[in-house]
N, C-alpha and C positions, 0 to 999 in steps of 0.2 A: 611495445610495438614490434620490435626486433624479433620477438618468440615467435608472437604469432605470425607477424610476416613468413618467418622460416617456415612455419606450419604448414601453411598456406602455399609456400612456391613448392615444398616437398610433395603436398599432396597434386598439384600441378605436372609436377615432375614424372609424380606414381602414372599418370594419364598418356605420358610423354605431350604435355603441352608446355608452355612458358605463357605467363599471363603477360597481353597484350598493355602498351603502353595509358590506354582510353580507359581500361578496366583497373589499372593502380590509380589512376587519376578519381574513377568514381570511389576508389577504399577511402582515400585519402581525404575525399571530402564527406563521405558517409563518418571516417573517425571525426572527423572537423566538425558537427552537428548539420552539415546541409542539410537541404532537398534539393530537389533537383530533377532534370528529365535528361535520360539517356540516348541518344538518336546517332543509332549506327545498322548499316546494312544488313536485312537480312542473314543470318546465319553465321554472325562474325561473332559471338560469344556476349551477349547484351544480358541474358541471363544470372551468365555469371559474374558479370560486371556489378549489377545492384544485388544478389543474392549474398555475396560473399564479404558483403559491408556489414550487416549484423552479425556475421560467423566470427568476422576479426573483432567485432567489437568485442562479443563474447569471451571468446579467447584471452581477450585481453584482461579481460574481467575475471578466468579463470582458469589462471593459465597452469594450473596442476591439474595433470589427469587423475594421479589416486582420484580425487575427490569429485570424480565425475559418477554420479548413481542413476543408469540407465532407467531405475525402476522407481525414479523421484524427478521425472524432469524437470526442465525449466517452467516457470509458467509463459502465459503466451506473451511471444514477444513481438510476431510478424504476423500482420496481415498479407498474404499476395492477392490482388484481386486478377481474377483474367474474367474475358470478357463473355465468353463462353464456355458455358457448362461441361460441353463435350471434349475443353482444354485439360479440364481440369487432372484428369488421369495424366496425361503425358505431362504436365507441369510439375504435378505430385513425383515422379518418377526423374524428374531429368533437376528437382530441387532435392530429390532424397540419396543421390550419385555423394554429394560431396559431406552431407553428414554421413553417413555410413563409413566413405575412404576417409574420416577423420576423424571418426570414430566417436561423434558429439552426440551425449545423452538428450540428445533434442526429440522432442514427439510431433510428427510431421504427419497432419491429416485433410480431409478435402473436408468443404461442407456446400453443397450444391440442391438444385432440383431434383438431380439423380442418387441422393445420396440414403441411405437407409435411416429410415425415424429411427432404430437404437442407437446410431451412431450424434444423430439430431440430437436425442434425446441427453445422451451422454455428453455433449457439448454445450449443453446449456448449465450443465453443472461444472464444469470446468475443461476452459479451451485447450487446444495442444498449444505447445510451446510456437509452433507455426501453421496457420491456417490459411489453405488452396479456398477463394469464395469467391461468389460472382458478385456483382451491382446488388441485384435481388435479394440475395442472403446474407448480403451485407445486411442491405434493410431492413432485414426480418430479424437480425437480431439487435438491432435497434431498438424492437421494440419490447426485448426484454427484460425489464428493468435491472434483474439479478445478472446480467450479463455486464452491464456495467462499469463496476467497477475495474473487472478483467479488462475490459478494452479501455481503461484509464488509464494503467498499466503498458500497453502496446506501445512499443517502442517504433515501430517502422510500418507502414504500408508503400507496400507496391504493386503499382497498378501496371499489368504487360497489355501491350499493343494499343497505349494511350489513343493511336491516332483512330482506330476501330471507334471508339466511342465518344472521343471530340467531335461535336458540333450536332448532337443526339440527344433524345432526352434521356436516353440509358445513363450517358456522359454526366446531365445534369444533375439526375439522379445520385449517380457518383460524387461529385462535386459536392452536395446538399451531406452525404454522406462522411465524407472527407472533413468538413467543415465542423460536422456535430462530435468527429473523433478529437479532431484539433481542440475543442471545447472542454474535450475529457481529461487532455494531458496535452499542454501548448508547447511541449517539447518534441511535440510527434514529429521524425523526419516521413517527409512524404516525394516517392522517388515514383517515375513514370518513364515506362521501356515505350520505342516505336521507332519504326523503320522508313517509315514513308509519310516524310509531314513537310509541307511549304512555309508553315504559321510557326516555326518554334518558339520564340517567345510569348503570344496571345496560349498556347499549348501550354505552355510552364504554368503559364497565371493561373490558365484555370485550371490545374492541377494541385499549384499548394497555394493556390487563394490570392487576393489582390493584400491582403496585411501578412506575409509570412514575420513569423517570430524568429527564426535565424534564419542567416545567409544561405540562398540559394543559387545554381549554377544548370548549364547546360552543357553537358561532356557529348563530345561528337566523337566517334569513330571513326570506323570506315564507312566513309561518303557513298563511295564505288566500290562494288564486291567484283571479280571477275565476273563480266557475263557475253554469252554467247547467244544474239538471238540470231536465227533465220525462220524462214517462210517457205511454206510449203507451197508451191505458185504452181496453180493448174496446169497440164500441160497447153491448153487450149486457153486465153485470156478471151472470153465473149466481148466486143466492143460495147453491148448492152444491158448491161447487167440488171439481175435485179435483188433484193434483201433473199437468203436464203438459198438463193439458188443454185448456188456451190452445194453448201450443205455436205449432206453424207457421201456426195459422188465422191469425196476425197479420201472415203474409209480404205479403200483399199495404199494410196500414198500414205495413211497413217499409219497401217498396220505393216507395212514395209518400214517403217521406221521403228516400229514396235521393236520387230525382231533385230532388231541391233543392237538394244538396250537389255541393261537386265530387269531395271523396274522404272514405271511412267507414269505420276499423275496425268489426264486427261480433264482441264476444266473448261466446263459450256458455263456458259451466262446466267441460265436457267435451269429447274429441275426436272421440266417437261423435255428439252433437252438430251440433259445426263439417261435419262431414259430411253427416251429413241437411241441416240451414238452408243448405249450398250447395248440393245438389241441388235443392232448393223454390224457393231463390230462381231457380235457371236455368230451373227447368219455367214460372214465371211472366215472365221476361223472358230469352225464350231468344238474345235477342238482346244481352246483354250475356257472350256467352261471350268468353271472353278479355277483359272490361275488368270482370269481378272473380275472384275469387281462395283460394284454402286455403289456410290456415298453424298447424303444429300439430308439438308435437316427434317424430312418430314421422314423418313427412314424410324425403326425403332431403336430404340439405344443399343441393345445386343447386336442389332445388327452392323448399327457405326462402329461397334468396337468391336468387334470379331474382323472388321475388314483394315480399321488401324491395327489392332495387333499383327493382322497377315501383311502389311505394308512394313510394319516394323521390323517383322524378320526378314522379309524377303523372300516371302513365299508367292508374293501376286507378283505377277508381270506389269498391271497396271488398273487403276482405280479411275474411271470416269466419275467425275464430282464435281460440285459449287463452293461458294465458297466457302462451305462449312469444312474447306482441308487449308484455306486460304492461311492461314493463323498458326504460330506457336507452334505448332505439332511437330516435331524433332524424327523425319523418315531419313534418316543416313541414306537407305538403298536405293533410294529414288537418285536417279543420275539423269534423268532428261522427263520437264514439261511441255506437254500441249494445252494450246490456247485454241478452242473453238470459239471464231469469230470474235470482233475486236472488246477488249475490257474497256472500252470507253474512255481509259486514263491511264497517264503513264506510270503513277505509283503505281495499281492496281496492276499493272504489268509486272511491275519490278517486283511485287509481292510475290505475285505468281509465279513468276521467274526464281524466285530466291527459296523456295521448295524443294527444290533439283541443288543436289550442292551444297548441303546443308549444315557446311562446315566453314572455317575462317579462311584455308585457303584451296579450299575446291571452289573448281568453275560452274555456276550454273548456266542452265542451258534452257532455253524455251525454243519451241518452233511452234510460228503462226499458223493456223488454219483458217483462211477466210471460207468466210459465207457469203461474199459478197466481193467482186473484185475493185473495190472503189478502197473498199476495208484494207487493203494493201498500202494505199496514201497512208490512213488512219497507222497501220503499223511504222512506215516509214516515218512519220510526225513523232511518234510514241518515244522513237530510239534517239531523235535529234532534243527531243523535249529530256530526254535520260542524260544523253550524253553532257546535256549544258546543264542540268540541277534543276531543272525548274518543273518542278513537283508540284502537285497539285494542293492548295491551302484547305483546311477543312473549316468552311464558314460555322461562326460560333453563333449559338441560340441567346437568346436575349430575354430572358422571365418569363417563361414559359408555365404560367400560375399553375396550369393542371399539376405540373409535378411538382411544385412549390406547395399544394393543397393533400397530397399525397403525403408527401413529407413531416407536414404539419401535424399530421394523423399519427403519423407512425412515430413521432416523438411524444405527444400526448400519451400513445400508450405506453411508451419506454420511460415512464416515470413523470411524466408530464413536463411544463414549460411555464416560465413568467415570458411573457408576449413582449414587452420591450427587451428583455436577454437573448430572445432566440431572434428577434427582427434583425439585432445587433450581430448577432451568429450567421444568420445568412446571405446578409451585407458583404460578406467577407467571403463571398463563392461571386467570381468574377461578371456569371449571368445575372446574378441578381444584386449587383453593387449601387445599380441607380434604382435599386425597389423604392418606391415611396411610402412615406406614411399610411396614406389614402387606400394604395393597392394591400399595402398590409391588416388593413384592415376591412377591406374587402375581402381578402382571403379568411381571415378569423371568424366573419361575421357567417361568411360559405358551410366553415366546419363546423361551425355553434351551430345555424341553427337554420341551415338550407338558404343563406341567401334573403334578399328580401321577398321572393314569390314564393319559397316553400318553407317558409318557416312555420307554417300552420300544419305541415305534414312530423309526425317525429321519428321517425325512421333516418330524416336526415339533420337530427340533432345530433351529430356523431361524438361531437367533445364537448363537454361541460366544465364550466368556471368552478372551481370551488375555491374559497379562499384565496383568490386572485392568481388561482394556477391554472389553468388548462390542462384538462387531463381526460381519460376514458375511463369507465367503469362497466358499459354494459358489454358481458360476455359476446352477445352475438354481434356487436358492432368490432370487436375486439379479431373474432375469429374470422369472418368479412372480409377483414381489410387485411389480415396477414395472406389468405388465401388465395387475393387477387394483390398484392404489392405488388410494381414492378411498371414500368413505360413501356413491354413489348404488348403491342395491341393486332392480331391478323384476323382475318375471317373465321368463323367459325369452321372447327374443324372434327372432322370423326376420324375414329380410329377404324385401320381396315384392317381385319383378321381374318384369318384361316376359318370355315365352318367349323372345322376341328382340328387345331393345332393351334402354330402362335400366329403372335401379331406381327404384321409387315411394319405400321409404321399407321402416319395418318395422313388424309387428305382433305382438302375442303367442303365443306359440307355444298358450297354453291354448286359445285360440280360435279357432287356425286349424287344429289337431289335430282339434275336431272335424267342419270342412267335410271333403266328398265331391268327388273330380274332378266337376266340371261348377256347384257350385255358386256362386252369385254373390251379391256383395257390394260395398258402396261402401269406395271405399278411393283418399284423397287426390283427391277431385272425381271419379272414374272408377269406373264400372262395370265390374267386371272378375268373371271365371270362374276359377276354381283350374284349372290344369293338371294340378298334378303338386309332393309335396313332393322337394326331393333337396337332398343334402348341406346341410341349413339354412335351405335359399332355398326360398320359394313361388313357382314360376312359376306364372304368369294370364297370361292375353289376353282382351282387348277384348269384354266383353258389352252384350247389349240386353236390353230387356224390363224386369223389374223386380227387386230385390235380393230375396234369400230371406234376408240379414241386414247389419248392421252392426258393423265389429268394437266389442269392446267393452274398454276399458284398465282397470286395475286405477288405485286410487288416486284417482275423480274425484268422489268424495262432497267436497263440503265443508259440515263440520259450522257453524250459526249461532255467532259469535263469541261470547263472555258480555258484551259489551261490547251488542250490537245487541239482544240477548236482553232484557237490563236497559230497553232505549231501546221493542222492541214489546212490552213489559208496559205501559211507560208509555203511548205509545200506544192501547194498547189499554182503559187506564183513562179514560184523556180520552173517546173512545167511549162508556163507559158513564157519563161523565158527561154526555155531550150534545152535547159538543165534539168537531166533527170538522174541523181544520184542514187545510186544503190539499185539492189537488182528488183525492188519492190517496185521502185517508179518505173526502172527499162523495162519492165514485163507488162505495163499499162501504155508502153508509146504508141500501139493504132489507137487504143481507146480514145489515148490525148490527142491525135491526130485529125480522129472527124469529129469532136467538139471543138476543136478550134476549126476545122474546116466550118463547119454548119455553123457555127456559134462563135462562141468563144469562150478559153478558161481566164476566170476571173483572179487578177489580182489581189494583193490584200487590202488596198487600198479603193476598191472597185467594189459596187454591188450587182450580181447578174440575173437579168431575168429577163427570162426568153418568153415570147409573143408566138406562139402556134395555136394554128385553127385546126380541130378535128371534127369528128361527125358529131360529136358529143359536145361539142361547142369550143367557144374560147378561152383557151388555157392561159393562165400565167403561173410560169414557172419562177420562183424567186430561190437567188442562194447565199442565207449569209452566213451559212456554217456555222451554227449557234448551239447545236444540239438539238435534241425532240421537242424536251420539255417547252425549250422557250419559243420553239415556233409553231407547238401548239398555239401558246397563247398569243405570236404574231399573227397566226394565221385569221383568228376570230378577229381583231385587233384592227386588222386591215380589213378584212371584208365591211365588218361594221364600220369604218372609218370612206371606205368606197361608197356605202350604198348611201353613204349620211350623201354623197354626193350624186348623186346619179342612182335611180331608181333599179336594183336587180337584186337576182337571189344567185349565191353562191355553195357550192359543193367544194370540199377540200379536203388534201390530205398532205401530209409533211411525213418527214424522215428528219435523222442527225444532220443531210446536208443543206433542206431545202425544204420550201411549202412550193403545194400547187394548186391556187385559185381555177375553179374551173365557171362559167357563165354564161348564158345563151345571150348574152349583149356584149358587145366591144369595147373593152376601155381604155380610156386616153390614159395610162399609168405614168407615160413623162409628165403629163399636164397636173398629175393627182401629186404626183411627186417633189413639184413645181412648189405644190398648195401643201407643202408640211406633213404628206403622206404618213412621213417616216419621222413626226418631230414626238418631243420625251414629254410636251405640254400635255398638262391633262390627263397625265400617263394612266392612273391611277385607278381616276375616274370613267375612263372609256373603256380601260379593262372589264372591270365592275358593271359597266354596260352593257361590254359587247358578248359577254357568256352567263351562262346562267349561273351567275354568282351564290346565288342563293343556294342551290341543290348543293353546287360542291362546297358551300362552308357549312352546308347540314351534314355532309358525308364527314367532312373535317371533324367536324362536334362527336362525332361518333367516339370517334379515337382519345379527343378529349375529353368526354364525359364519362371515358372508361379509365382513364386515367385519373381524375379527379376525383371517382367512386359515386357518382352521380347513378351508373348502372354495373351491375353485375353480370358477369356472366356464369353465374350457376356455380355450385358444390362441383368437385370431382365424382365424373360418373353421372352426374345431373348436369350439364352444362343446358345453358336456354340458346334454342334455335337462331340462327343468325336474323332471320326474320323477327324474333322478338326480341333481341337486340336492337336492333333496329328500329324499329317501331317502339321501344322505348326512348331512345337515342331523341328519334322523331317530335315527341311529344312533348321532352324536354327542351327541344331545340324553339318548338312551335310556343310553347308557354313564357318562354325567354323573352322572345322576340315583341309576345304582345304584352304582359304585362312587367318585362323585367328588361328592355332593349338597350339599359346602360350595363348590361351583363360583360363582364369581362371573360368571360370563358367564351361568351357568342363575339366578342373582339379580338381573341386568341384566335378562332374558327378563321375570322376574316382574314386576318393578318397573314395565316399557315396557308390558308388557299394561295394568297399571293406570293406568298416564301419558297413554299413546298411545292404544291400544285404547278406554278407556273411562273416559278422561279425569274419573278418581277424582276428583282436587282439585275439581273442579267439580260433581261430584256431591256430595260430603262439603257443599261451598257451599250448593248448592242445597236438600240435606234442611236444614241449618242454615235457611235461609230457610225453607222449606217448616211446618216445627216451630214458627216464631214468626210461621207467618202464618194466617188464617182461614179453613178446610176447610170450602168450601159445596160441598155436594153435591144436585143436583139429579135429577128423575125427567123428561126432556121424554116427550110424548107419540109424539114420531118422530125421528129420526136428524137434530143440529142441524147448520147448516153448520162448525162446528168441527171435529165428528165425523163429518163425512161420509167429507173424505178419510184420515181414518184407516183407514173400514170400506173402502175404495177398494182402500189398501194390504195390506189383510187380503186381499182377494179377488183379489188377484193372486195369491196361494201358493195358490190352489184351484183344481180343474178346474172347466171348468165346457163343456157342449155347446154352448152358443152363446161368441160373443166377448167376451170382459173390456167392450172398447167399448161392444158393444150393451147389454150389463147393466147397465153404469152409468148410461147414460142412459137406460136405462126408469126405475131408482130413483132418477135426477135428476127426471126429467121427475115421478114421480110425487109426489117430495115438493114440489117446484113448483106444482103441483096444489093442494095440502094448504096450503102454504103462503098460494096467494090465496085457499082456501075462508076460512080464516082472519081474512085480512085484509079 
């Protein structure tokens, strides 16, 4: 141990670093046989913490150099998984630093989506000594059986940014994967890196499984990295705000910040987004073209990495992106982030914060940009929820059969299974510890022989018994299933390319079905014109003048965490106490001013909702600060919970802070409120009533029956139209229901609507709060800033002759008006 210790602090030494006290503690139990998960701050050396535990073991193992033969490596010894494809270069690169300066005949390779079939190819005959692989290709070689016994052999996997893929079915996936390695070689140590987790222990479990075979541990780091946040606060604070409305006016305060730095990620929320705030920023310094930059996952690969390499030398000034820069990616030159409008959670902050700095004792830096000046609370809650630890937990999935049926597959063909040995193997992956007999055999019965409604079809006899094994043999169910592996499920998408040249990148097929040759749109920093659809691809060329749209991707809402939720009530309490800390709350004191004049700011202990009558009828404004997701589903919840009372029809829209009932009858809400308005009875049941339950567990089934392999979405280059996805989807969904409605995958559908969709648990929470807290209801005499940008969001779903824009601010400007007659 002494040799390679010295090895190892000299090569440390050669770097000018000293290994951190968290980082000997992880050697120490990697020599010990742990597993284990490592959770330490952004940027503080977590890398090298679990990376340099099989180095020493090695070392240990061979500790004379003569006898190191560069040109006979080791065989493979380490899996690293990272979570994304696009990591895998910079992981490859920042793990091949310390064999190089040590000079170990180690062979250190990626194997990815993006990775070249000879190099595919050449790896199924014999691994490198250390393999960069995502979830996906993990799986896929799974399913070869010659691969094997190589991974029986593996000594170590590590999984980076564990908390990225906890509580997902990517995660699951992982997990299902993890479990079938552990079965190869039950001395596997299994180690998991992450920066931003509230769950650490439920995290470990399901990382080396609920039966690990030796002693496992949790090594903490640095908790708190140095960080510097501030906010970029409008000169002007409107007492009315609405979502967006800031927006790009703040381009020119960003780009003054710009030039003070030498390099700047810039991350939006969204990809529709990163697109506009690059266009803005160029029209206001057009002289920065080519020395900044777009990065975004529907981008083409050359092009993400031509603009990570320029971030990594320090060639860009600054890179507008999502969060496909969020993760792993090691930019020393980056010295200050921006935040376009709020990350919804405080980890997600801290992530993004921990970009800028990306060293153990550099400072990072972020500055907010609101879009919205209420989003300053949301920031001010962020740093208070930072400062005290309380990180947001990542809720874990619970048998998730689709990817349990997926898995099943993909082990049938890697050599096949005895059904009580693998039932017994997957028992021991923490989601699926309370699997039963019953479901496990429902799942067996799925992949033999479609289930009991399609087993007359044999297309979906995917696995056959033979001699009490389960296994695959036909080629094309073989090639099928490796070509669709994997839990990531999005809208059908085409690729857009140049008429003549290369490819930009791709976009959703919903959205580009419905431009018209000649039409234009921003897409990957350029202006471009649809040519012509054909065979998949969008061909464009080169437009001027102005865009008539921006694409627009499914999936970029993100709902306020319950964690942030909990932090801007409190906030929001201090406010109505007097107390405005920090310069984010003093820059909102008129706003807080005439909501507590007109109204009132609510408590955390308080539920508020204001009583206003407009031309458009009678509003009720309610705020329980719950996030989108779950007041979507209060909003339907309560309407249908009203009209069960009293005869009316309701309109509505919600935000992060608030729903707004709108109705041409008056209602008695203390009186409803009185009658269990808001009680958790029935919870379930009246959800399932009050919305069209049914359409959204048929959209749900979608995702599930593509994960299950119930549908395909086409060959590469063949891909089937989202419509006929769909309409497959559809059919299966419809046949289920009537001759097969104990179907467990149409019970998964239900279940995810309520989980995912409209994130039940947290409503169930919320009425629970809501019932033991105090319903002040107020009547202000005009539309308060709370409620403003509710009626905001309402009047976007209306026509109207003039522009959404112009309306809103004549009823800004007017209640502004109203507001200093007042004062």
């Amino acid at each position: 141990m002494k040799t390679s210790k010295q090895t190892v602090d000299r090569y440390f030494s050669s770097i000018g670093w000293k290994p951190f006290p968290f980082q000997r503690s992880v050697w120490r139990a990697y020599l010990d046989g742990n597993s284990g998960l490592v959770h330490s701050a952004t940027g503080t050396g977590k890398t090298l913490a679990v990376w340099m535990g099989p180095i020493l073991k090695w070392l240990e193992e061979n500790p004379d150099p003569s006898k190191w033969n560069p040109k006979r490596p080791p065989a493979c010894r380490v899996l690293w998984i990272t979570p994304l494809r696009a990591l895998a270069g910079d992981t490859e690169a920042s793990l091949r630093a310390p064999i190089d300066g040590l000079g170990l005949p180690w062979q250190l390779e990626s194997r990815t989506g993006d990775s070249k079939q000879s190099a595919k190819t050449r790896q199924l005959k014999k691994l490198p000594t250390a393999l960069v692989t995502t979830p996906e290709s993990l799986s896929l070689m799974l399913t070869h059986e010659k691969l094997l016994d190589q991974l029986a052999n593996v000594e170590s996997v590590i999984v980076d940014e564990w908390h990225e893929l906890l509580g997902t079915k990517r995660g699951i996936q992982t997990e299902l994967a993890l479990a079938r390695l552990r079965k190869l070689n039950p001395n596997l140590r299994t180690w998991g890196v992450s920066a931003t987790l509230g769950n650490l222990p439920e995290a470990m479990e399901s990382l080396v499984g609920v039966e690990p075979v030796g002693p496992t541990c949790i090594v903490e780091g640095y908790k708190k990295k140095r960080l510097k946040l501030e906010s970029i606060v409008p000169a002007m604070i409107e007492r009315f705000p609405w979502s967006g409305h800031i927006g790009t006016k703040m381009v020119p305060q960003v780009v003054e910040r710009l030039e003070q730095v030498n390099s700047a990620l810039i991350f939006a929320n969204t990809r529709s987004q990163t697109e506009i705030w690059y266009q803005h920023l160029l029209k206001h310094r057009p002289d920065w073209a080519g020395k900044i930059a777009l990065h975004h996952g529907s981008l083409d690969t050359s092009v993400r990495r031509w603009v990570e390499d320029a971030l990594r030398d320090g060639s860009l000034r600054a890179v507008v992106c999502t969060s496909s820069l969020d993760l792993g990616v090691d930019f020393t030159a980056v010295d200050l982030v921006f935040q376009i409008g709020s990350p919804k959670g405080a980890a997600r902050l801290l992530q993004r914060a921990g970009r800028s700095g990306h060293q153990p004792d550099a400072e990072s830096r972020l500055a907010f940009v609101p879009t919205n000046a209420l989003e300053l609370v949301e920031l001010a809650a962020a740093q208070d929820a930072i400062r005290s630890g309380h990180l947001e937990a990542r809720p874990l999935l619970n048998k998730p059969l689709d990817v349990l049926a997926q898995h099943t597959v993909t082990i049938a063909i890697g050599g096949g299974f005895d059904s009580i040995e693998l039932l017994n193997e997957v028992r021991t992956c923490r989601s699926y510890q309370s699997l039963s007999e019953q479901e496990w055999q429902w799942v067996l019965d799925f992949v033999v022989q479609g289930g009991s409604s399609l087993e007359a079809y044999p297309e979906f006899h995917r696995v056959e018994i033979v001699d009490g094994r389960h296994q695959v043999s036909l080629r094309r169910t073989i090639t099928m299933h490796r070509m669709n592996i994997g839990t990531i499920v999005s809208d059908a998408s085409m690729k857009v390319k140049y008429l003549k040249g290369k490819t930009l990148g791709s976009a959703e097929e919903r959205f580009l079905s419905k431009l018209n040759s000649g039409d234009k749109f921003l897409f990957a920093g350029k202006l471009v014109s649809l040519v012509r659809v054909k065979d998949n691809v969008a061909y464009v060329r080169r437009a001027t003048g102005a865009p008539d749209s921006v694409p627009r991707w499914m999936g970029g809402r993100m709902p306020l965490s319950s964690e942030l939720s909990a932090a801007l009530r409190k906030k929001l309490e201090e406010a109505a106490n007097g107390k405005l800390i920090g310069r984010e709350m003093k820059s909102l004191k008129r706003l807080f001013a005439i909501q507590s004049r007109w109204s009132k700011l609510p408590r955390s202990n308080q539920l508020l909702i204001e009583k206003i009558e407009t031309r458009g009828g009678h509003q009720l404004f309610l705020f329980p600060f719950e996030g989108r997701l779950v007041h979507e589903g209060l909003a339907a919840l309560l309407a249908y919970r009203i009209s069960r009372s009293q005869k009316t029809t309701f309109t509505m829209a919600c935000n992060d802070y608030g729903i707004v009932l709108q109705s041409p009858h008056q209602v008695d809400i203390e009186k409803l409120a009185a009658q269990k308005l808001f009680s958790t009875e029935n919870l379930v049941g009246d959800i399932l009533d009050s919305m069209n339950s049914t359409e959204m567990a048929k959209r749900q089934f979608r995702q599930i029956a593509r994960v299950a392999g119930l549908i395909h979405p086409g060959y590469p280059g063949q891909r089937k139209s989202a419509s006929h996805v769909q309409a497959s989807s559809n059919l299966f969904f419809d046949v289920f229901c009537e001759y097969d409605p104990d179907n467990l995958l149409l019970q998964q559908s239900r279940r995810e609507v309520l989980e995912f969709q409209l994130e039940s648990h947290r409503m169930f929470d919320a009425l629970d709060r809501i019932e033991n807290s105090e319903i002040v209801v107020t009547k202000p005499p005009k539309i308060t800033p709370l409620s403003f940008p509710l009626l905001v969001d309402k009047l976007r779903e209306s026509v109207s002759s003039e522009t959404l824009a112009d309306r809103i601010r004549r009823m800004q400007q007017q209640l502004e008006t109203a507001a200093d007659n007042v004062a």
